[in-house]
N, C-alpha and C positions, 0 to 999 in steps of 0.2 A: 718419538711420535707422541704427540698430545692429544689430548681428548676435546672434544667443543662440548662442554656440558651443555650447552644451552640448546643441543641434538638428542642427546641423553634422555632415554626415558625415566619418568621419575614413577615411583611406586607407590601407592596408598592403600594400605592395609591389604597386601599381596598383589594387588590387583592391578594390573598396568593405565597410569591417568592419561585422560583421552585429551590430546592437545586437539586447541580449536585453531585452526586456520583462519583467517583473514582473507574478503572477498578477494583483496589485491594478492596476499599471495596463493590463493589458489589461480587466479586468473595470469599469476605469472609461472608457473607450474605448467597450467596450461598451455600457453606459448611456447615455454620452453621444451613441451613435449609435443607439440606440433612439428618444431622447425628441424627435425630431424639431427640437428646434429651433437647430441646428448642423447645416447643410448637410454631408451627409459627406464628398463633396468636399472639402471645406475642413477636415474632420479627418483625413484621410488626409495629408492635402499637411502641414499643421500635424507631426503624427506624421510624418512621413517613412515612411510604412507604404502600399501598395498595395490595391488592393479583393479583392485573394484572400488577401493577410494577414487582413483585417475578417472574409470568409469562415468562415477559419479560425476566427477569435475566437469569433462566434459559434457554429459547431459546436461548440467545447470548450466554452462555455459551456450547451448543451443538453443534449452528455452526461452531464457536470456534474451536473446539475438532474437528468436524470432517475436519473443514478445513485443519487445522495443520495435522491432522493423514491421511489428502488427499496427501498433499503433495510429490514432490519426492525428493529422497536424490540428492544433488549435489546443484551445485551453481544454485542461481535463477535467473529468466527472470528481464534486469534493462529495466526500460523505458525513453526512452531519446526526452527532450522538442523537438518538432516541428521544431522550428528556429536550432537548432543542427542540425536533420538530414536532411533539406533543406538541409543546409551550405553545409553537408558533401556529400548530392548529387550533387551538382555542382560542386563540386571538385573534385569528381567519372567522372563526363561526361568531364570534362575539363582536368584531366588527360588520359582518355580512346580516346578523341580525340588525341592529343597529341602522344599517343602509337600509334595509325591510321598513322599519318603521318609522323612518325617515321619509322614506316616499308613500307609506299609506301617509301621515301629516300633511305634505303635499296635496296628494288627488282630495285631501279634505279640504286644503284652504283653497285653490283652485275652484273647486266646488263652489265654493260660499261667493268667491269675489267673481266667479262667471255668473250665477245665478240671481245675483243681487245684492246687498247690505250687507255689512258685516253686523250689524243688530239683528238683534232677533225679537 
């Protein structure tokens, strides 16, 4: 009988190293411990994973689902860094000033050319 090291827990300074899973294989994990016919038991033990890891698995996999199926259709909300939308509010007030004084110049030349001569 041979060993699959690549099952094997490996140790680091006595302490047992915590392997990370992958979303696909936990989400295959998952499946396979839905479909019944894999005692889970024996996928847990197989996995070197516990029944509150499985727990876990499938909580993430529900909120998952419902988040996804929360969703709505169309293009999504983007969020954009801090230092951008600063930038781009200053450049809002500093062209909205600008539009400001552009239209008092207006209502003054308006003035002049309704009123009469442009001489004075």
């Amino acid at each position: 009988m041979s060993i699959d090291k690549s099952k094997t827990s490996q140790f680091v300074d006595g302490k047992k190293k915590r392997r990370i899973l992958s979303p696909e294989k936990k989400y295959q994990i998952f499946l396979e411990s839905q479909s019944g016919k894999t005692p889970v038991g024996e996928i847990l033990r197989r996995e070197g994973l516990y029944s509150t890891d499985l727990a876990r698995i499938r909580n993430h996999v529900k909120e998952g689902a419902l988040n996804r199926l929360n969703a709505r259709p169309g293009a999504t909300k983007k969020n954009v860094p801090l230092e951008d939308y600063e930038a781009l509010k200053r450049e809002l007030e500093e062209k909205e000033r600008a539009l400001a004084e552009q239209a008092v110049e207006l209502a003054i030349l308006r003035k002049k050319t309704n009123g009469g001569s442009w001489e004075r």
